[in-house]
C-alpha positions as CSV (number, residue, x, y, z in Angstrom):
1,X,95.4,17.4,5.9
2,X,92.4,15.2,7.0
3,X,91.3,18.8,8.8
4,X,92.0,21.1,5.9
5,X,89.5,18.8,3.0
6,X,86.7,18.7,6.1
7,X,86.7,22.7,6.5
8,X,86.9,22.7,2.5
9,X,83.9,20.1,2.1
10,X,81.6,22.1,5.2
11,X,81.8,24.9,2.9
12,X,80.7,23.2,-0.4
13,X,76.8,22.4,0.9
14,X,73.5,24.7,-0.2
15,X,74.0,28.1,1.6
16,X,71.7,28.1,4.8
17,X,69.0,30.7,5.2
18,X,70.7,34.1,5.6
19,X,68.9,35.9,7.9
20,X,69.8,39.5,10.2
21,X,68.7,39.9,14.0
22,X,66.3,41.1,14.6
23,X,67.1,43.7,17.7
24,X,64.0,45.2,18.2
25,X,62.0,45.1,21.6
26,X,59.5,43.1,19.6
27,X,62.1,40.2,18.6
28,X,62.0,39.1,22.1
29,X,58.4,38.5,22.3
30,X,57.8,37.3,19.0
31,X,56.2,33.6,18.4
32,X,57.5,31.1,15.4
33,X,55.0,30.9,13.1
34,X,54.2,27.0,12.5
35,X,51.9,25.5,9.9
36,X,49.6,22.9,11.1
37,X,46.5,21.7,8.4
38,X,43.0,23.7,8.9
39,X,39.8,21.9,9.0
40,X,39.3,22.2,5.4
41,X,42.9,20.8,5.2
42,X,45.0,24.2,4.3
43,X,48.2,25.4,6.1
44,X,47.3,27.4,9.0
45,X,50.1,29.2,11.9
46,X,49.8,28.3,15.0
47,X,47.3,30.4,17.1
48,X,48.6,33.2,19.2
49,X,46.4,32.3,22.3
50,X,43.8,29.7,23.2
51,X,41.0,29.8,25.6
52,X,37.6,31.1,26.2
53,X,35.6,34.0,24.2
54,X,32.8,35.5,25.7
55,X,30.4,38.3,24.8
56,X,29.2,41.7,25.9
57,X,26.1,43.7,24.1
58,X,23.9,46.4,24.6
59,X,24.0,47.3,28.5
60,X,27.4,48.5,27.7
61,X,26.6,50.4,24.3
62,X,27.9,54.4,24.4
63,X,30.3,53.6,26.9
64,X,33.8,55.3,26.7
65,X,35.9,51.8,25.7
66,X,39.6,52.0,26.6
67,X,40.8,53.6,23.6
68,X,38.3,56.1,23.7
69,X,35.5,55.2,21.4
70,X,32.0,54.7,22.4
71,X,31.3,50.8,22.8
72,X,28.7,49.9,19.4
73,X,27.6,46.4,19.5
74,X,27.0,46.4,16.3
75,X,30.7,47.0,15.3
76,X,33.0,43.8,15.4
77,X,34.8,44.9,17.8
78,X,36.7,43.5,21.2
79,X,38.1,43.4,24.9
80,X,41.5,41.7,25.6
81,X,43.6,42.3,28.7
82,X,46.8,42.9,26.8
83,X,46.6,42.9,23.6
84,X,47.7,46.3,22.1
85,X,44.6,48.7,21.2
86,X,44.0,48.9,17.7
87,X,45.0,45.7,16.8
88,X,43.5,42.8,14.5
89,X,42.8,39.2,15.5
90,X,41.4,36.4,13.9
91,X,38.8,34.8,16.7
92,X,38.4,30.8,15.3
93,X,35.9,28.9,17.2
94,X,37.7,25.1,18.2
95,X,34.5,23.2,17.6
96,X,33.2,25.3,14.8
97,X,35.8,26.3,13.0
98,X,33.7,29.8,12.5
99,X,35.8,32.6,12.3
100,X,35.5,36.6,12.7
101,X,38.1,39.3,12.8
102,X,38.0,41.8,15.6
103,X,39.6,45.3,16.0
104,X,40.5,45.4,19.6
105,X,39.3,48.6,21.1
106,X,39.0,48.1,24.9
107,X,40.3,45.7,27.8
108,X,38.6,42.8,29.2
109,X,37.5,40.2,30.2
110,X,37.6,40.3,33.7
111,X,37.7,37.5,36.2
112,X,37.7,34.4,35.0
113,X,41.7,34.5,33.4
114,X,40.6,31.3,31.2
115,X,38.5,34.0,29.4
116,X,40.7,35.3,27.2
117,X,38.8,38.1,24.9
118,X,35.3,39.3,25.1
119,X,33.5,39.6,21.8
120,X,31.0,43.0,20.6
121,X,26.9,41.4,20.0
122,X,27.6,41.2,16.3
123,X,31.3,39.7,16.5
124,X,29.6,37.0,18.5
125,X,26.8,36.8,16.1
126,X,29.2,36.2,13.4
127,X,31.3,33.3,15.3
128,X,27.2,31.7,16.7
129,X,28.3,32.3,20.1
130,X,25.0,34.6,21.2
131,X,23.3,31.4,21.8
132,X,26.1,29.7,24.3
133,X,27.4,32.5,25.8
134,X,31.0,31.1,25.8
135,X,33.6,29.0,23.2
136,X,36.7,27.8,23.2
137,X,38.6,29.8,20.5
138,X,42.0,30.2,19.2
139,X,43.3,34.1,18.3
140,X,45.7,34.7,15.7
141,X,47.0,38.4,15.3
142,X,46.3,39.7,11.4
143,X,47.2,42.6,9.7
144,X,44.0,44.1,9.4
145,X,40.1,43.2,8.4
């Protein structure tokens, strides 16, 4: 009897989230999202990847990137080893806070693996990295620019 009123009472609480699997290959690979507070104290997810951005300019404009475009400095565009081409991240600068979105259009950076993406001239213009070189930055995959 005892038994019969608990399964009755388990059943009376607010319905939990109802949610399907997700079976695709992407499920597997896919982050939580988790809001932590920006600098200017709004929710923000969690990045995707943190570490180094550096940049790359002119002595590579015209050439044939990875996903066959001609590299434009000028264009914010980026490098990323693994990163599918095509898609759109968020590049934050840690100390800053100053952010640019990137298409990502070729693969890089090479060598040094805490260098995680390497930024077109302007993208690093945007983000005041020219100067430095190098920043610590945190990536965040968005839908588009």
């Amino acid at each position: 009897m005892v038994c019969a009123i608990a399964v009755v009472l388990a059943g009376c609480g607010p319905p939990g989230p109802s949610r399907t699997p997700d079976t695709s290959a992407n499920a597997a690979n896919a982050k939580q999202s988790v809001d932590v507070p920006d600098i200017g104290g709004r929710p923000r997810s969690a990045p995707d990847q943190v570490g180094i951005a550096t940049w790359y300019g002119k002595a590579f404009a015209g050439r044939k990137m990875a996903n066959g475009e001609r590299f434009d400095p000028t264009k914010r565009t980026a490098a990323h080893r693994t990163l599918p081409l095509g898609t759109w991240v968020e590049v934050r600068r840690v100390d800053t806070g100053a952010s640019v979105r990137v298409r990502i259009t070729d693969r890089g950076p090479h060598g040094n693996r805490e260098r995680i993406i390497d930024l077109s001239k302007k993208a690093a213009s945007d983000i005041d990295l020219i100067r430095i070189g190098t920043a610590r930055v945190e990536l965040r995959i968005v839908d588009g620019p």
